[in-house]
PDB file of N, H, CA, C and O in Angstrom:
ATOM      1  N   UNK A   1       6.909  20.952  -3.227  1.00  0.00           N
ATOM      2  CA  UNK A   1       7.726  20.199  -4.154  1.00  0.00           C
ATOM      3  C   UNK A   1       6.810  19.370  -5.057  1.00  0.00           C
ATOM      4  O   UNK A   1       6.005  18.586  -4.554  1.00  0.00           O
ATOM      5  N   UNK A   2       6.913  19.519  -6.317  1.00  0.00           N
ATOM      6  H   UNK A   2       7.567  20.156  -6.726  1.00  0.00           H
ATOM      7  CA  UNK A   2       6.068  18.395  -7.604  1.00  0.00           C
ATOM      8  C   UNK A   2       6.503  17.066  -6.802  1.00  0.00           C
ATOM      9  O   UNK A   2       7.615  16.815  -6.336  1.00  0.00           O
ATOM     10  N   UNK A   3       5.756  16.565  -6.779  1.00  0.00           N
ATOM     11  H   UNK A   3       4.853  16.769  -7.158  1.00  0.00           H
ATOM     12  CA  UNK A   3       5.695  14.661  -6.804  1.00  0.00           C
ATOM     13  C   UNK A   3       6.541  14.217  -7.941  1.00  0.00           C
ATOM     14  O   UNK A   3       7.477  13.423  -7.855  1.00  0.00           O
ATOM     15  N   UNK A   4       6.123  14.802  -8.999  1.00  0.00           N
ATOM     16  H   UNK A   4       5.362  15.448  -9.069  1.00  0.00           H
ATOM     17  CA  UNK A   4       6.513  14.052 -10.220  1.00  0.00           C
ATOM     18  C   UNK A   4       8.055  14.103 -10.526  1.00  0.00           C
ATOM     19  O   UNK A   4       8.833  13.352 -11.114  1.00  0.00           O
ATOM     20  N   UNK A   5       8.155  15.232  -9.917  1.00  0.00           N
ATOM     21  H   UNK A   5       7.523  15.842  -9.439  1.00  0.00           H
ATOM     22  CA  UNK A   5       9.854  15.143 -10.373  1.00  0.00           C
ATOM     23  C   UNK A   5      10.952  14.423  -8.951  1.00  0.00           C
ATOM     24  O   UNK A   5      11.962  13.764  -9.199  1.00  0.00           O
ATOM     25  N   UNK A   6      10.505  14.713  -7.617  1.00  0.00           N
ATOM     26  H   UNK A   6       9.684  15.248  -7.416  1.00  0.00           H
ATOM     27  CA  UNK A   6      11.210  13.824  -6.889  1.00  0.00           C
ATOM     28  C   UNK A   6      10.939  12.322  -7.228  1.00  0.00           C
ATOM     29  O   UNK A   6      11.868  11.555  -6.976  1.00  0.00           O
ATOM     30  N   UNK A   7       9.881  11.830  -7.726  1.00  0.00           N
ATOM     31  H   UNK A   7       9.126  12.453  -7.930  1.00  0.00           H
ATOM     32  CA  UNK A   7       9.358  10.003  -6.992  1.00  0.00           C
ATOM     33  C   UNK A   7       9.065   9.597  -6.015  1.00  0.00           C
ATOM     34  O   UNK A   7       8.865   8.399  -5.811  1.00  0.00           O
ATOM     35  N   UNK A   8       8.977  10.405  -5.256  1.00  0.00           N
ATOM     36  H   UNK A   8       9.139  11.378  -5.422  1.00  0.00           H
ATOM     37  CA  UNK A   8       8.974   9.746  -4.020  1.00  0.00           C
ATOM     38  C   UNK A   8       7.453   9.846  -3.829  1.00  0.00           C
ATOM     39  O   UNK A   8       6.745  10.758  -4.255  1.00  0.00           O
ATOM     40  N   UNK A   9       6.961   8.517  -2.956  1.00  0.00           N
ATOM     41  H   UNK A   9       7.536   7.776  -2.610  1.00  0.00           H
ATOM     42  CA  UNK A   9       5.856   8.001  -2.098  1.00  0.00           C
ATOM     43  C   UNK A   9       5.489   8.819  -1.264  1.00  0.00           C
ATOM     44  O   UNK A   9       6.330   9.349  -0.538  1.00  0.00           O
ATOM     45  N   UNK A  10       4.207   9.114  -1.161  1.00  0.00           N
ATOM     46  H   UNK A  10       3.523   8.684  -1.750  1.00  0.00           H
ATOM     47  CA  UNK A  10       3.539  10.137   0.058  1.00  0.00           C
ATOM     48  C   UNK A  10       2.379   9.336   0.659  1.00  0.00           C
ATOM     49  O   UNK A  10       1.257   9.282   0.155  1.00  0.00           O
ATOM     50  N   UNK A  11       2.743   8.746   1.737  1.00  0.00           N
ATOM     51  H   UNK A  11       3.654   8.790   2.146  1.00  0.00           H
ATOM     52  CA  UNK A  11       1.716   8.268   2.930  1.00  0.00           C
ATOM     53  C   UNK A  11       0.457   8.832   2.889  1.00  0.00           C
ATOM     54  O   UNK A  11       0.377  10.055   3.007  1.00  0.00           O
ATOM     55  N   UNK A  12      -0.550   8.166   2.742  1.00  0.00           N
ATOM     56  H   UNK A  12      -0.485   7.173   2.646  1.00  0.00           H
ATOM     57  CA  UNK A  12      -1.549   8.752   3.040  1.00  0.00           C
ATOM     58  C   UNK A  12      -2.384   8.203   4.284  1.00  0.00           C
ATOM     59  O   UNK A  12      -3.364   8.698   4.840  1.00  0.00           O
ATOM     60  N   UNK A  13      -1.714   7.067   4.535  1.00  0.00           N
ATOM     61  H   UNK A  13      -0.918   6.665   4.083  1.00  0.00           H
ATOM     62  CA  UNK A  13      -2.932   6.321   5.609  1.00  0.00           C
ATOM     63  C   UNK A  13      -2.706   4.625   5.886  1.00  0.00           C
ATOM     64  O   UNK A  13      -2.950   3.982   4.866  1.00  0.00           O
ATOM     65  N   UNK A  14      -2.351   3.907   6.890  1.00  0.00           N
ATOM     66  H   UNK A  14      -2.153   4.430   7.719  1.00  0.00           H
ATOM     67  CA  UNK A  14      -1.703   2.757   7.747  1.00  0.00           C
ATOM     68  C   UNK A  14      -3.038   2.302   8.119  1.00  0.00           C
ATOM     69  O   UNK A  14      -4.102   2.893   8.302  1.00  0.00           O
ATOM     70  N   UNK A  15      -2.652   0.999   8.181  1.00  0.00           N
ATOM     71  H   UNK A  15      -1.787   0.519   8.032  1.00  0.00           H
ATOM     72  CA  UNK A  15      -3.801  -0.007   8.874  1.00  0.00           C
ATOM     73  C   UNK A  15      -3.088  -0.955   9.535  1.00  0.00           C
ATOM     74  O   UNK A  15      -1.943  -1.112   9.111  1.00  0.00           O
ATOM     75  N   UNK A  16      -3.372  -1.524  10.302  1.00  0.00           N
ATOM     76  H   UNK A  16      -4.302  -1.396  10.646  1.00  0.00           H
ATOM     77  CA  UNK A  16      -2.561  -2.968  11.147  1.00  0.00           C
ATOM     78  C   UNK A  16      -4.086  -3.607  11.370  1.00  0.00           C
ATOM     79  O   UNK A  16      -5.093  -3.033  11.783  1.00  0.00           O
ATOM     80  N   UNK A  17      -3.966  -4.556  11.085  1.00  0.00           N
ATOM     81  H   UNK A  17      -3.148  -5.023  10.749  1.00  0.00           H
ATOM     82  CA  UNK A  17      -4.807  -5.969  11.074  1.00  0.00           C
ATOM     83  C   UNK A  17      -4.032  -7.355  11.381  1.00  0.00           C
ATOM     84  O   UNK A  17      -2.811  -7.514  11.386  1.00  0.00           O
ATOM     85  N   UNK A  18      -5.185  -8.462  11.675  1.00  0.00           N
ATOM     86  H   UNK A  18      -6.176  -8.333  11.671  1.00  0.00           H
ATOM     87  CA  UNK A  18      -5.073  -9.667  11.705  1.00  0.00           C
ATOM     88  C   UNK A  18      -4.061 -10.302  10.459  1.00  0.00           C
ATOM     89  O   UNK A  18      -4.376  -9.858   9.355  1.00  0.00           O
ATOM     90  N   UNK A  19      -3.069 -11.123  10.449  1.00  0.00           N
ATOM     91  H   UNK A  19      -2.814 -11.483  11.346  1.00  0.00           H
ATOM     92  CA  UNK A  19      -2.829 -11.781   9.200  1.00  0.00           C
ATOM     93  C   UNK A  19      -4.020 -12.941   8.761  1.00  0.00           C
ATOM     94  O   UNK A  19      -4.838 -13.612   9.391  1.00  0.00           O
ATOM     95  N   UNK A  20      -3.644 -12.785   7.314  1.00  0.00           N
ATOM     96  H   UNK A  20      -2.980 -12.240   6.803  1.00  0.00           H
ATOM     97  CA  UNK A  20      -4.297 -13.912   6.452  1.00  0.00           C
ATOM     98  C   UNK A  20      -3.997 -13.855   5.196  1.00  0.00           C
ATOM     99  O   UNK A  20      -3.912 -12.801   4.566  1.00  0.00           O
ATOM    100  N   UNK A  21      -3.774 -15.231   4.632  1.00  0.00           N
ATOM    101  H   UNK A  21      -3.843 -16.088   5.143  1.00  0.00           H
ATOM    102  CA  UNK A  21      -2.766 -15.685   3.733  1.00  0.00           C
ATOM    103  C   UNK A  21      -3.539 -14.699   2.100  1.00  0.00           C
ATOM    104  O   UNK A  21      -2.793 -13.899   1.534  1.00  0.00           O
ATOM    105  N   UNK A  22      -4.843 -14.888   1.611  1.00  0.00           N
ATOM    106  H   UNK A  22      -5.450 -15.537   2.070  1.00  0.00           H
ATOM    107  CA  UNK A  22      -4.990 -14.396   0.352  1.00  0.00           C
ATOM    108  C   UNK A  22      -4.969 -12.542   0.494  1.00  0.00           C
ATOM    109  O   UNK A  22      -5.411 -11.832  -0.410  1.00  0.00           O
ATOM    110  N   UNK A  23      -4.293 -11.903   1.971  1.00  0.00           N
ATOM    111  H   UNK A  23      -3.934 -12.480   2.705  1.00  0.00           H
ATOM    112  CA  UNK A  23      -4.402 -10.270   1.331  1.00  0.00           C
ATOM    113  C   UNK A  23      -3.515 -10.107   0.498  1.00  0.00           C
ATOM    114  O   UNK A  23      -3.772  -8.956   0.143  1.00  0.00           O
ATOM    115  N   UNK A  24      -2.229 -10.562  -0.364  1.00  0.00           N
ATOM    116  H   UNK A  24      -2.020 -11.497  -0.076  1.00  0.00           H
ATOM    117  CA  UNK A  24      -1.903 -10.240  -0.982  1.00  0.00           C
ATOM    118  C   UNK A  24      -2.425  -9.835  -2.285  1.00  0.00           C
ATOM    119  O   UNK A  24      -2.222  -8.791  -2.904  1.00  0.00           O
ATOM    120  N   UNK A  25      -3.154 -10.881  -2.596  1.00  0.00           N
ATOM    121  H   UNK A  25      -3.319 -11.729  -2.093  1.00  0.00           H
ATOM    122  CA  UNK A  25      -4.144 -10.687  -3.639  1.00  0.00           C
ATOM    123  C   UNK A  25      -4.933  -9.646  -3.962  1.00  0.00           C
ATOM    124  O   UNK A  25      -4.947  -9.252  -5.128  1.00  0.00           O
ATOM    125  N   UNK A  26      -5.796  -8.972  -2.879  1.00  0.00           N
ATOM    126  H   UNK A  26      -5.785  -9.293  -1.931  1.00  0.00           H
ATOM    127  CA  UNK A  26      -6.051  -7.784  -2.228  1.00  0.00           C
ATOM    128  C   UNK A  26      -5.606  -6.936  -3.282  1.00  0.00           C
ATOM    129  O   UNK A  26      -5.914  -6.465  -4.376  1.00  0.00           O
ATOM    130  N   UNK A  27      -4.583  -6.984  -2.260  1.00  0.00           N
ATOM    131  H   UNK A  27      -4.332  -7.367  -1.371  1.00  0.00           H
ATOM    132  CA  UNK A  27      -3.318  -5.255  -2.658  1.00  0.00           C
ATOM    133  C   UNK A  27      -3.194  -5.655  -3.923  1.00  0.00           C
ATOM    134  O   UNK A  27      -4.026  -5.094  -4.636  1.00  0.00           O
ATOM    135  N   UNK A  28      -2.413  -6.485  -4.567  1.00  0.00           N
ATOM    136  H   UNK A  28      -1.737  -6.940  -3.988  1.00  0.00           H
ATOM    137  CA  UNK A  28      -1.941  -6.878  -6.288  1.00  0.00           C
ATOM    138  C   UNK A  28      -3.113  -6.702  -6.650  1.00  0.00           C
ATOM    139  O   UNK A  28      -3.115  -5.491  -6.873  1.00  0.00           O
ATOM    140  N   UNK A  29      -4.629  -7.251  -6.977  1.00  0.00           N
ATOM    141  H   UNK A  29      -4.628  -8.235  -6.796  1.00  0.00           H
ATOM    142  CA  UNK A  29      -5.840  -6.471  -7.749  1.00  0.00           C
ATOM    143  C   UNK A  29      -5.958  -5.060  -7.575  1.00  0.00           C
ATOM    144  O   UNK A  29      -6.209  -4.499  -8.642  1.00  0.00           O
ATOM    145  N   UNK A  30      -5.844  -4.136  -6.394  1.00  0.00           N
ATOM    146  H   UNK A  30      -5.641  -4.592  -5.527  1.00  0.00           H
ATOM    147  CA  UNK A  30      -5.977  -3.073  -6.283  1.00  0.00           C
ATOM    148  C   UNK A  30      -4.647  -2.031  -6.713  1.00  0.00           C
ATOM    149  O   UNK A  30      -4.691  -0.881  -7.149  1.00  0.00           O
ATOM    150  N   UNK A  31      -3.513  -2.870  -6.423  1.00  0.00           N
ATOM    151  H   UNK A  31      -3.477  -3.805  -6.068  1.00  0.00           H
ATOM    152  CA  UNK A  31      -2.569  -1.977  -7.266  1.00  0.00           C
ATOM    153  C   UNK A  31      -2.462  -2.018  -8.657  1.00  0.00           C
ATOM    154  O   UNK A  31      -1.783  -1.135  -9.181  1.00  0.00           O
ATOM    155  N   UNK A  32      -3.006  -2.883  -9.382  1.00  0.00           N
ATOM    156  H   UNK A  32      -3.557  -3.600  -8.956  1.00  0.00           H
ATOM    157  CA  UNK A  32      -3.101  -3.197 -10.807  1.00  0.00           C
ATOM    158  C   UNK A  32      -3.994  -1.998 -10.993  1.00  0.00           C
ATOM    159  O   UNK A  32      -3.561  -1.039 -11.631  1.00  0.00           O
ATOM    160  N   UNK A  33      -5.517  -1.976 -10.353  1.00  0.00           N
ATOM    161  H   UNK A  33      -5.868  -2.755  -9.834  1.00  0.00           H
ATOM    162  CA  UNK A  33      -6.707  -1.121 -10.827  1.00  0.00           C
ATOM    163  C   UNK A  33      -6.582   0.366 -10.592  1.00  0.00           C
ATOM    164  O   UNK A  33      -7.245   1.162 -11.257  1.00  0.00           O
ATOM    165  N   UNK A  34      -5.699   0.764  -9.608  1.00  0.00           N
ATOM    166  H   UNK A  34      -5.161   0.118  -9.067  1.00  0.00           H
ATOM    167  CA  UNK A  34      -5.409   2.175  -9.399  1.00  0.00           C
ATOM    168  C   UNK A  34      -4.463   2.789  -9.526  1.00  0.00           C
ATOM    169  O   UNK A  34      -4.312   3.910  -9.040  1.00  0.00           O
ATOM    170  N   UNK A  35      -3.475   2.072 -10.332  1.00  0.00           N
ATOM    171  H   UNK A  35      -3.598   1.161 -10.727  1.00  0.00           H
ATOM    172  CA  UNK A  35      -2.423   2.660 -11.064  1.00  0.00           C
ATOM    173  C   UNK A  35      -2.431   4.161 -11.975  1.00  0.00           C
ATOM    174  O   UNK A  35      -1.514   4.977 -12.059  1.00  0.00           O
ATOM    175  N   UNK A  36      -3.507   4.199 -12.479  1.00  0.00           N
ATOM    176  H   UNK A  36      -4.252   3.536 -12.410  1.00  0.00           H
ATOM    177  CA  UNK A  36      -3.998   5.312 -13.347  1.00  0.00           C
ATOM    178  C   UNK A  36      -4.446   6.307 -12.419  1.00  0.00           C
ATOM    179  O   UNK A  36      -4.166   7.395 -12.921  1.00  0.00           O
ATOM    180  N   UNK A  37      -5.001   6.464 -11.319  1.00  0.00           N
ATOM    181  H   UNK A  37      -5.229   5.580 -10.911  1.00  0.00           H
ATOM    182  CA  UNK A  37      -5.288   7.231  -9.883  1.00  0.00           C
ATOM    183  C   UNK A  37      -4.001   7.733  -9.166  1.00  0.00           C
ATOM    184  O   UNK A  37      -4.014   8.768  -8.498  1.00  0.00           O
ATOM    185  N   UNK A  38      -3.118   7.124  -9.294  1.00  0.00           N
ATOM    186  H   UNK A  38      -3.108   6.284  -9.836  1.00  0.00           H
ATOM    187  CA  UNK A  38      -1.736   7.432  -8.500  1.00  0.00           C
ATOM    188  C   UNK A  38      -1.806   7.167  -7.217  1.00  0.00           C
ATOM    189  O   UNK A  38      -1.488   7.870  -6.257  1.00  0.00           O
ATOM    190  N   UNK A  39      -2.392   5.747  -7.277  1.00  0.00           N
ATOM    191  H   UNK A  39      -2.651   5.176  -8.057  1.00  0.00           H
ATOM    192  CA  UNK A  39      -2.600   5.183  -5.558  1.00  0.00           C
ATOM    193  C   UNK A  39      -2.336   4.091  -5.787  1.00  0.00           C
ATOM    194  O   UNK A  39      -2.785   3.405  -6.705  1.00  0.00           O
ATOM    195  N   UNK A  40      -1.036   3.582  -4.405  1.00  0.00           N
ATOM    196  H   UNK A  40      -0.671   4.139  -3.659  1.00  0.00           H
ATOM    197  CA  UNK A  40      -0.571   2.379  -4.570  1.00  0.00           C
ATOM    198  C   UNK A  40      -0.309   2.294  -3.428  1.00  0.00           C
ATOM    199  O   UNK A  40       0.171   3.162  -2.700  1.00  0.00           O
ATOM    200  N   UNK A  41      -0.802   0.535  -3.020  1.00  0.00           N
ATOM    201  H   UNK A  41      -1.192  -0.170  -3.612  1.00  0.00           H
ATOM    202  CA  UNK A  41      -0.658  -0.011  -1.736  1.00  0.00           C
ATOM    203  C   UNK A  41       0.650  -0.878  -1.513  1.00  0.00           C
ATOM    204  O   UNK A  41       1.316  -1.345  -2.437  1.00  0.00           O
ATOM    205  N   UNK A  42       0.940  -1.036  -0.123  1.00  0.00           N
ATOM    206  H   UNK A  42       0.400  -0.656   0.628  1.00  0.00           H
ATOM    207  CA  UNK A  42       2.057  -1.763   0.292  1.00  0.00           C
ATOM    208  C   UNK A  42       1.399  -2.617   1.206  1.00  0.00           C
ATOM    209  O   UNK A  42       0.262  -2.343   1.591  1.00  0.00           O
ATOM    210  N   UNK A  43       2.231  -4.011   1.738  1.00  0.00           N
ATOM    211  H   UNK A  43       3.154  -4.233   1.425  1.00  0.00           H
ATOM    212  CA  UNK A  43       1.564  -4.918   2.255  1.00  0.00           C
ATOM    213  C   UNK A  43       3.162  -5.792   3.139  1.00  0.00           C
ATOM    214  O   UNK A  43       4.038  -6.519   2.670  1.00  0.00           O
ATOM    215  N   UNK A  44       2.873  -5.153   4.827  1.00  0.00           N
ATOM    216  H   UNK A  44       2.162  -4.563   5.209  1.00  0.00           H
ATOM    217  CA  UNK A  44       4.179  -6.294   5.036  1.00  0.00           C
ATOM    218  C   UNK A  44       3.246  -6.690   6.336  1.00  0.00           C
ATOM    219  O   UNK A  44       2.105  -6.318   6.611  1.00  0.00           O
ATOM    220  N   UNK A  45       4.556  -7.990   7.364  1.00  0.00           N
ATOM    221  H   UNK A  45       5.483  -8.292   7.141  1.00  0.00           H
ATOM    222  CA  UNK A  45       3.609  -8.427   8.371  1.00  0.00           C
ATOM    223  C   UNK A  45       4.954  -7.404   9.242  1.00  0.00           C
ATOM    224  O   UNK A  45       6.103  -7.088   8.931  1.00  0.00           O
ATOM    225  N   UNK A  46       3.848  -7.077  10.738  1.00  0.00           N
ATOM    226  H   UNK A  46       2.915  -7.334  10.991  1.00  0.00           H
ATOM    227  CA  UNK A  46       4.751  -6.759  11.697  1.00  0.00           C
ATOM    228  C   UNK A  46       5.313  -7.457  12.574  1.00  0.00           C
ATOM    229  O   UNK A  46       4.820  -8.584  12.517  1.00  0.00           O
ATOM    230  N   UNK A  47       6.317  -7.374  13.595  1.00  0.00           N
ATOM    231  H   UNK A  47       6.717  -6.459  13.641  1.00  0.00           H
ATOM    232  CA  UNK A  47       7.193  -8.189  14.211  1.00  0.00           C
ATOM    233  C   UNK A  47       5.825  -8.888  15.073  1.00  0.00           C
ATOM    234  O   UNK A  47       5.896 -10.102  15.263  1.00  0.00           O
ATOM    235  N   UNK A  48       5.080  -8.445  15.387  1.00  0.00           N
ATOM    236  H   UNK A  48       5.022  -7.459  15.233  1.00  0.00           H
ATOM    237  CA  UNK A  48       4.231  -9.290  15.881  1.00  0.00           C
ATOM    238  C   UNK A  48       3.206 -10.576  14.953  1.00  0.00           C
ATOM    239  O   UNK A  48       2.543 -11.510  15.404  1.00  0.00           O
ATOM    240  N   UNK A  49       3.371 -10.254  13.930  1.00  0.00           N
ATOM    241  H   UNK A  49       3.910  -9.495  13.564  1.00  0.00           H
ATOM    242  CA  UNK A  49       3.046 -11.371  12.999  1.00  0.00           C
ATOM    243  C   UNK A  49       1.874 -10.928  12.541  1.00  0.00           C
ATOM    244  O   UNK A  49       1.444 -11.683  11.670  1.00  0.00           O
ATOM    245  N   UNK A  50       0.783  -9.503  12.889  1.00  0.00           N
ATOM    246  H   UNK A  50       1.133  -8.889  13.597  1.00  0.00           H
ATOM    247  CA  UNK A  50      -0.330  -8.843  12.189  1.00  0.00           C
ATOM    248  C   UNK A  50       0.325  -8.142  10.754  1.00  0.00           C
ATOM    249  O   UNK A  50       1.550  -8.080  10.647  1.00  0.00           O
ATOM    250  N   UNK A  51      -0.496  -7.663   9.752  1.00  0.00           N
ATOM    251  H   UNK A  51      -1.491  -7.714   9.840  1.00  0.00           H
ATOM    252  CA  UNK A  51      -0.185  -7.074   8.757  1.00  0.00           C
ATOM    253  C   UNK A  51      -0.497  -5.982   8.836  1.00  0.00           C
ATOM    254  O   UNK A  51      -1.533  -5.611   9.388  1.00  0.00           O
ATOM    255  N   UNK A  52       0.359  -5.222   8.285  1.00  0.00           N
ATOM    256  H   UNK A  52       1.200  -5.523   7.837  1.00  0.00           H
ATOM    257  CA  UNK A  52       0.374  -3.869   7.840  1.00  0.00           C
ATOM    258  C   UNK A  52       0.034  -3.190   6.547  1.00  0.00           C
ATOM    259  O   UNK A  52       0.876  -2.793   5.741  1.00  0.00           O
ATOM    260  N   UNK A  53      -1.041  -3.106   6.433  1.00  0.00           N
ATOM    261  H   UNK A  53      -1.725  -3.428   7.088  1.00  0.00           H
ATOM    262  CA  UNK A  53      -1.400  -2.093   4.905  1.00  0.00           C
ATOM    263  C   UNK A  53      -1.301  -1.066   4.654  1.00  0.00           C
ATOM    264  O   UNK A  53      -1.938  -0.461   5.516  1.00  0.00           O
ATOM    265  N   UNK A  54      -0.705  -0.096   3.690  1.00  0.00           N
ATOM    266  H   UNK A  54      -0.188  -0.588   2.990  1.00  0.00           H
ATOM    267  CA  UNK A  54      -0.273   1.066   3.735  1.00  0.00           C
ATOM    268  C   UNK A  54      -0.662   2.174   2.372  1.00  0.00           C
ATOM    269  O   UNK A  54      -0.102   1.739   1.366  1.00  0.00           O
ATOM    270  N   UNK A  55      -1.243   3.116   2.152  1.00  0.00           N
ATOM    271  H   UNK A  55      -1.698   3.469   2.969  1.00  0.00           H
ATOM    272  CA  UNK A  55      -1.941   3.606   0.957  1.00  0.00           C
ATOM    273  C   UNK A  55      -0.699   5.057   0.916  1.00  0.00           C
ATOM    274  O   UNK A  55      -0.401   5.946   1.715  1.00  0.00           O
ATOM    275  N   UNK A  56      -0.210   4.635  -0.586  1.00  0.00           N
ATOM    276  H   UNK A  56      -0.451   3.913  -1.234  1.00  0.00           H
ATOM    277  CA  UNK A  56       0.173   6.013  -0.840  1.00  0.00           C
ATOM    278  C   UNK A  56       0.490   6.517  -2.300  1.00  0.00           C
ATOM    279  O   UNK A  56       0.863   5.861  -3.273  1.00  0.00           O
ATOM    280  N   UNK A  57       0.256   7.772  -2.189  1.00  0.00           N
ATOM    281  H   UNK A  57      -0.046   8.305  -1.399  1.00  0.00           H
ATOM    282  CA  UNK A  57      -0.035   8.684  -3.358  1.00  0.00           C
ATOM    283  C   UNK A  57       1.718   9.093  -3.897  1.00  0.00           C
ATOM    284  O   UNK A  57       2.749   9.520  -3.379  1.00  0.00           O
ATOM    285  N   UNK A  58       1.157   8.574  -5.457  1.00  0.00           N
ATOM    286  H   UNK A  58       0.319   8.226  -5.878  1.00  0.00           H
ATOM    287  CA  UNK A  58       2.423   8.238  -6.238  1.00  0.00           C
ATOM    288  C   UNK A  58       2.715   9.676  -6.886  1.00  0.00           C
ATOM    289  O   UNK A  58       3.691   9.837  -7.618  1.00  0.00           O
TER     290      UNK A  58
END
């Protein structure tokens, strides 16, 4: 199936880490800079209170 015509997000790869307050910043510089690449990150915390980073191909 084209990417381009569903939209939809394709996982490429999860991280779980420590929290800390400036990764947002992180992800927002890096989703700004690789927009043109078709790679875009997501950023939540898990029920355990570590963060979750998530890379996927747009």
């Amino acid at each position: 199936m084209d990417q381009s015509s569903s939209g939809k997000l394709e996982i490429i790869a999860s991280k779980k880490f420590n929290s800390y307050s400036d990764m947002y910043k992180i992800v927002d510089f890096l989703n700004k800079n690789l927009k043109d690449k078709k790679i875009m990150l997501g950023l939540s915390k898990t029920e355990e209170g570590d963060m979750l980073i998530s890379i996927y191909e747009t």
